[in-house]
KOLRO-739769 format. One line per field, with one value per atom (N, C-alpha, C): atom name; x, y, z. Coordinates in nm, 2 decimals. Example, Ala and Ser with C-alpha at 12.3 -4.5 7.8 and 13.67 -1.06 7.14 Angstrom:
BEGIN
atom: c(N;CA;C;N;CA;C) $
X: c(1.32;1.23;1.32;1.28;1.37;1.29) $
Y: c(-0.57;-0.45;-0.33;-0.22;-0.11;0.00) $
Z: c(0.78;0.78;0.78;0.71;0.71;0.79) $
// end
This chain:
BEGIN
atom: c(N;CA;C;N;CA;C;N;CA;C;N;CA;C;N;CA;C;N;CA;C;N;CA;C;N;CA;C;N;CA;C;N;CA;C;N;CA;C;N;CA;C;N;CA;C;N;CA;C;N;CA;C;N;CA;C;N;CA;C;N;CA;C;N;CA;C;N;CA;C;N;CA;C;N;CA;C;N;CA;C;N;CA;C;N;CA;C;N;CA;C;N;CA;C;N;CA;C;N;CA;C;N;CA;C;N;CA;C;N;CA;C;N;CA;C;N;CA;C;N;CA;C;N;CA;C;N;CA;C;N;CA;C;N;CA;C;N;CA;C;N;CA;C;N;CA;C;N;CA;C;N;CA;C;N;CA;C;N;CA;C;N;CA;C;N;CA;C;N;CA;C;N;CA;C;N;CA;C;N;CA;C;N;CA;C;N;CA;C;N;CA;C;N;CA;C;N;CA;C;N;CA;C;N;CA;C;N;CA;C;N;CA;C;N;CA;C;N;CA;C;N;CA;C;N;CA;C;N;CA;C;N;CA;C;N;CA;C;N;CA;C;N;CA;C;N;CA;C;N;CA;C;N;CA;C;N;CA;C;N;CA;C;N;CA;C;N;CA;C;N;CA;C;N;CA;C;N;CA;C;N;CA;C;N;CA;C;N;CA;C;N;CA;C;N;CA;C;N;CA;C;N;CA;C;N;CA;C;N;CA;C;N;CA;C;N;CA;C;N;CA;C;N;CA;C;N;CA;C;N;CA;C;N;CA;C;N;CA;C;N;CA;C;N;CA;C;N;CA;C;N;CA;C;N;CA;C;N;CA;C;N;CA;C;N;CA;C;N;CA;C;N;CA;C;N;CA;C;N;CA;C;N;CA;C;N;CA;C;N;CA;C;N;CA;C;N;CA;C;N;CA;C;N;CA;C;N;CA;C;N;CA;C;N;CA;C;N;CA;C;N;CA;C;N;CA;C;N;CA;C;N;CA;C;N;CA;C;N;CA;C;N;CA;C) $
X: c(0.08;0.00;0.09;0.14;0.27;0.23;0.08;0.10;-0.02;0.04;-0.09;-0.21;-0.26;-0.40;-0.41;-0.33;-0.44;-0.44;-0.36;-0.41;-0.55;-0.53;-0.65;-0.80;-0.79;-0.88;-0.94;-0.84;-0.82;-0.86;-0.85;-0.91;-1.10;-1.10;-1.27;-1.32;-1.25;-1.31;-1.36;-1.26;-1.29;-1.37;-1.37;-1.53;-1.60;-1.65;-1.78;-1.83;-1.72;-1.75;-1.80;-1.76;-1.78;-1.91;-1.90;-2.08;-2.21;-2.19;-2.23;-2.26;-2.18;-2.22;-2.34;-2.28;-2.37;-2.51;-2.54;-2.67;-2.72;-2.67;-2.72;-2.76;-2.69;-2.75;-2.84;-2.82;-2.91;-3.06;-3.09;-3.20;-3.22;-3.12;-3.11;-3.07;-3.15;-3.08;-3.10;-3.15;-3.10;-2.99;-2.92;-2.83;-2.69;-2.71;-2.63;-2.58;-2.67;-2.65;-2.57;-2.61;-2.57;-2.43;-2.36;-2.26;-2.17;-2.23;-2.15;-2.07;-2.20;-2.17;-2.01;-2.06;-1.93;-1.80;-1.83;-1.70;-1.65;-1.73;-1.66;-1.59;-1.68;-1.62;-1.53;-1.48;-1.37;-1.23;-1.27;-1.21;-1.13;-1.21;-1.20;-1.13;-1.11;-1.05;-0.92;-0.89;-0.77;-0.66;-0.74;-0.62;-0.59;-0.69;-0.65;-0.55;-0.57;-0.45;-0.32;-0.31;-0.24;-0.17;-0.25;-0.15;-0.10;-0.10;-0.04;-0.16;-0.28;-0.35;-0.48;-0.54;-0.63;-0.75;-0.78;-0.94;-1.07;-1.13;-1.25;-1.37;-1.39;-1.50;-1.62;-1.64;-1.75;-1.79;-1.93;-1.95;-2.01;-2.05;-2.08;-1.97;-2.03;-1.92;-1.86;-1.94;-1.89;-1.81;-1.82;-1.74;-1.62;-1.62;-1.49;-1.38;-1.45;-1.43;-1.35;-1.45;-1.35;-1.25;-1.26;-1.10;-0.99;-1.05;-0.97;-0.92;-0.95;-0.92;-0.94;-1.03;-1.04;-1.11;-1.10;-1.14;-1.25;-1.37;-1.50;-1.57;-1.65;-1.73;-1.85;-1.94;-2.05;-2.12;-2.15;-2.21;-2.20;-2.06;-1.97;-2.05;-2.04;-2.09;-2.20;-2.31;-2.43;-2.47;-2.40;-2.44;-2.36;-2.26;-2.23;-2.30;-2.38;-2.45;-2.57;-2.64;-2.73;-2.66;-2.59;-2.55;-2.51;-2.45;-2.44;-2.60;-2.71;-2.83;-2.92;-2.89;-2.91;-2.88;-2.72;-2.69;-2.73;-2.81;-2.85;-3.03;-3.05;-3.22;-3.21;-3.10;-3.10;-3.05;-3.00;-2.95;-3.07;-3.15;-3.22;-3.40;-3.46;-3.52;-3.65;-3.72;-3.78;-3.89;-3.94;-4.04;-3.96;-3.92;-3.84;-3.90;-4.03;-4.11;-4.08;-4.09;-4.06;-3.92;-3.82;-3.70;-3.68;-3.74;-3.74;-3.79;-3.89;-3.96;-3.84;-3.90;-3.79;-3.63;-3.59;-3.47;-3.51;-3.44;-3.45;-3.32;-3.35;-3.20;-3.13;-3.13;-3.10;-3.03;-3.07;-3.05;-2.94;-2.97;-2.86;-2.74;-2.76;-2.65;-2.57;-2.63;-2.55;-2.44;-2.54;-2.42;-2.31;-2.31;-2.21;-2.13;-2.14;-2.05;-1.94;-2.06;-2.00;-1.89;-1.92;-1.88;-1.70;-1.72;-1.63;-1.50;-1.62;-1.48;-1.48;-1.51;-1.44;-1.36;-1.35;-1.29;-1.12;-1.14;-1.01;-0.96;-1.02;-0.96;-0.90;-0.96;-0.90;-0.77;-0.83;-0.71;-0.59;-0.56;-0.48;-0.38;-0.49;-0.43;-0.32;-0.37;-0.24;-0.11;-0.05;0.05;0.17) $
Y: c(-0.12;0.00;0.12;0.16;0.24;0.41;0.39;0.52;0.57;0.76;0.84;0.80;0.81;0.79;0.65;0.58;0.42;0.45;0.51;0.53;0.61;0.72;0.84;0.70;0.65;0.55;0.45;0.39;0.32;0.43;0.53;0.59;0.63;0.63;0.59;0.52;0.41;0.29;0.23;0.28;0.22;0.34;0.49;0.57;0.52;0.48;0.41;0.32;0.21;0.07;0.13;0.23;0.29;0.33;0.43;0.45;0.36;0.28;0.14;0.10;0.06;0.02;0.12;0.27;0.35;0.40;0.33;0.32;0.19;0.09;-0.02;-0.02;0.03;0.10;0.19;0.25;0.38;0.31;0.17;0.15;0.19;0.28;0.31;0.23;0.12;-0.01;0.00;0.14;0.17;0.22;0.32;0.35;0.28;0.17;0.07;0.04;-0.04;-0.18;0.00;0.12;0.21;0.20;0.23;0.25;0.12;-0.02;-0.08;-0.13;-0.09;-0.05;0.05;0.16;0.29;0.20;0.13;0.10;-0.02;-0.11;-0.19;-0.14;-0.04;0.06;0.10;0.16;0.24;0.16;0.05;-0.03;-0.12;-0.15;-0.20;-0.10;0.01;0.09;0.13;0.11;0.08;0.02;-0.10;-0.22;-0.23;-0.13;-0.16;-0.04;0.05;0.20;0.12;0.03;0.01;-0.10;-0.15;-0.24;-0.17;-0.04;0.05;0.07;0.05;0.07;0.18;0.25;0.33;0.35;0.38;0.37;0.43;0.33;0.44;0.49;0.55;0.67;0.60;0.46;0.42;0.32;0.34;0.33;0.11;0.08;-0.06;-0.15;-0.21;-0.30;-0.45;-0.46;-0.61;-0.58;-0.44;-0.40;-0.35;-0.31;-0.28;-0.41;-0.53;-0.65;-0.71;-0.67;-0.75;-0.66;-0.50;-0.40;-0.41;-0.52;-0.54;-0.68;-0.75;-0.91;-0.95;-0.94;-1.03;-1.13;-1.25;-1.34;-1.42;-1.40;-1.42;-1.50;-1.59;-1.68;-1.65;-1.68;-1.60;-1.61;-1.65;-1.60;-1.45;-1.41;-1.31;-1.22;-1.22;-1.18;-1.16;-1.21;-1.18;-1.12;-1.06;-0.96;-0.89;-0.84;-0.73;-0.65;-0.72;-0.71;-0.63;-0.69;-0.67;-0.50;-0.52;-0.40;-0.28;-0.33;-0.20;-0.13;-0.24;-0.21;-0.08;-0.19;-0.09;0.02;0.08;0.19;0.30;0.24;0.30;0.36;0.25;0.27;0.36;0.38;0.45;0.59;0.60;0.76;0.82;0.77;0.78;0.74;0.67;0.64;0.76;0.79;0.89;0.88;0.72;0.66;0.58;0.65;0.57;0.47;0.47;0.34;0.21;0.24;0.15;0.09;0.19;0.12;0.07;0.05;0.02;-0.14;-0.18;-0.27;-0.38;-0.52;-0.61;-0.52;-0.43;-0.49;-0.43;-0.52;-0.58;-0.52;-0.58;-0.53;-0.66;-0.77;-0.90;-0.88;-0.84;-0.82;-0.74;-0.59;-0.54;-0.57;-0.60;-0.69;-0.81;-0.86;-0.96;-0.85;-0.77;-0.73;-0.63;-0.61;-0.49;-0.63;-0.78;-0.83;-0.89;-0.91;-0.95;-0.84;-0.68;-0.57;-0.64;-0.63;-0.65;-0.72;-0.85;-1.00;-0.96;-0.92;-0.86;-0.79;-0.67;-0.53;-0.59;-0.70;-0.71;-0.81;-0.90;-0.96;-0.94;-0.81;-0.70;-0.68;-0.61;-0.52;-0.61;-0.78;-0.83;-0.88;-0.82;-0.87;-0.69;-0.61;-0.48;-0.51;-0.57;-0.65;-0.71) $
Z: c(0.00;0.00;0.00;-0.15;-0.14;-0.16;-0.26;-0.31;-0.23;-0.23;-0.15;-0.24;-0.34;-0.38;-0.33;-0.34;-0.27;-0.15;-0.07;0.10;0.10;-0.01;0.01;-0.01;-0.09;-0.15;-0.02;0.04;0.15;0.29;0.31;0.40;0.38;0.29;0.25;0.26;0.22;0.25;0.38;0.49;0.64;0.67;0.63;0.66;0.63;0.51;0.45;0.52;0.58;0.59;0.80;0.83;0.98;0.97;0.85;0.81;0.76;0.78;0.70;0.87;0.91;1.06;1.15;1.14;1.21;1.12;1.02;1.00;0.99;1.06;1.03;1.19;1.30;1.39;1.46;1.36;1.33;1.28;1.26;1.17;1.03;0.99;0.81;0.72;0.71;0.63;0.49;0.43;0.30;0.28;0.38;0.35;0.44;0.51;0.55;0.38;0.33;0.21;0.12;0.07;0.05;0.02;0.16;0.25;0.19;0.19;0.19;-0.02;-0.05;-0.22;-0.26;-0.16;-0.18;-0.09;-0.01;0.04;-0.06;-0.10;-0.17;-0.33;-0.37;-0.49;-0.45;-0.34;-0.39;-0.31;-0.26;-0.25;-0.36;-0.46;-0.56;-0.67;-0.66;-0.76;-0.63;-0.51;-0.44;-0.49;-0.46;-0.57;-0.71;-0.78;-0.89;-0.95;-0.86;-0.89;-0.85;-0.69;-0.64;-0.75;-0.82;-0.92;-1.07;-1.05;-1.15;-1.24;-1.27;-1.38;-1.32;-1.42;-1.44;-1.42;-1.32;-1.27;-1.35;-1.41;-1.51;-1.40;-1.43;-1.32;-1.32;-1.32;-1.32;-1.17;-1.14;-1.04;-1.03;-1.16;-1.13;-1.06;-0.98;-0.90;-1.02;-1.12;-1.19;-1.29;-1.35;-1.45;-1.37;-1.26;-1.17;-1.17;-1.12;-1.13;-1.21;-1.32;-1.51;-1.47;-1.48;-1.54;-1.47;-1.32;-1.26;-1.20;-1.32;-1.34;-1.24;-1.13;-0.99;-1.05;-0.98;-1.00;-0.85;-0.87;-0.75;-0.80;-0.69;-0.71;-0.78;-0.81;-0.85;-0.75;-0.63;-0.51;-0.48;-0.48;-0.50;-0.57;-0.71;-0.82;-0.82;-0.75;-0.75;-0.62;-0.56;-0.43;-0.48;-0.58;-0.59;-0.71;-0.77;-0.83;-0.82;-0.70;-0.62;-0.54;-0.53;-0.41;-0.58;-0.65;-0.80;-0.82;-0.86;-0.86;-0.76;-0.65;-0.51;-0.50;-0.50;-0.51;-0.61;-0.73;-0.80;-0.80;-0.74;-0.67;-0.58;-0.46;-0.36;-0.37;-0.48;-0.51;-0.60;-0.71;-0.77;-0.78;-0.70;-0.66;-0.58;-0.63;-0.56;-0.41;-0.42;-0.34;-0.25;-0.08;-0.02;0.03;0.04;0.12;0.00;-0.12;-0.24;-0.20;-0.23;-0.19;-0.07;0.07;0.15;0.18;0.10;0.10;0.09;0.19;0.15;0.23;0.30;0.31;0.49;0.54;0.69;0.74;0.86;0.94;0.92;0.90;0.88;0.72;0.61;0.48;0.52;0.58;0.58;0.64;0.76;0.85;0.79;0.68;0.65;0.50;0.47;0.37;0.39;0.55;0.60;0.65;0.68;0.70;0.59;0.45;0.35;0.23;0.35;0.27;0.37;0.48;0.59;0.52;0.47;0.46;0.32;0.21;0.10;0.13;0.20;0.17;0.22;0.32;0.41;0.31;0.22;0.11;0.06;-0.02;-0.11;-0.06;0.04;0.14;0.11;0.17;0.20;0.01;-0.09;-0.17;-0.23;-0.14;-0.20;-0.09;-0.03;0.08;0.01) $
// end
């Protein structure tokens, strides 16, 4: 973890993933699963500056994925999927009770843990 923009990158990440916690506390479990989207994005464009290459300004998590040859299960793939989607409902979305429907404190709690054991994956693969 050599260069200032991956630290700058890397210091977001653990805000996000702090903010992610304190609305999942908070009972904001839209902007929990939110939180945990931004933390795994810019997580994911961490390691990939950190491996010398170019980050495109785009915010989907599976096209981050390919430009950054990681290689994930599709369990994997299909919650980040789900979490790209989301983040897009939740920024854009005008009817919060809509977007609200279906997600729990259970839903969200499990994807601040799966933001968790990604991010420190990641993490352990810029070392």
């Amino acid at each position: 973890m050599s260069s200032d923009s991956t630290k700058k990158w890397l210091a977001r990440v653990d805000y996000d993933l702090e903010t992610a916690e304190a609305m999942l506390n908070a009972r904001r479990y839209i902007y929990a699963v939110f939180m945990c989207q931004q933390a795994i994005e810019k997580c994911l464009k961490a390691v990939i500056i950190h491996r010398g290459a170019e980050v495109a300004p785009i915010h989907n998590l599976r096209r981050l994925v390919e430009a950054g040859n990681f290689k994930f299960d599709e369990d994997t793939l299909v919650k980040l999927d789900f979490l790209s989607q989301y983040y897009i409902n939740a920024r854009y979305k005008e009817d919060l009770d809509d977007l609200s429907k279906g997600m729990t404190k259970e839903i969200a709690s499990e994807f601040v843990v799966f933001a968790k054991e990604l991010i420190g994956w990641l993490k352990k693969e810029m070392k």
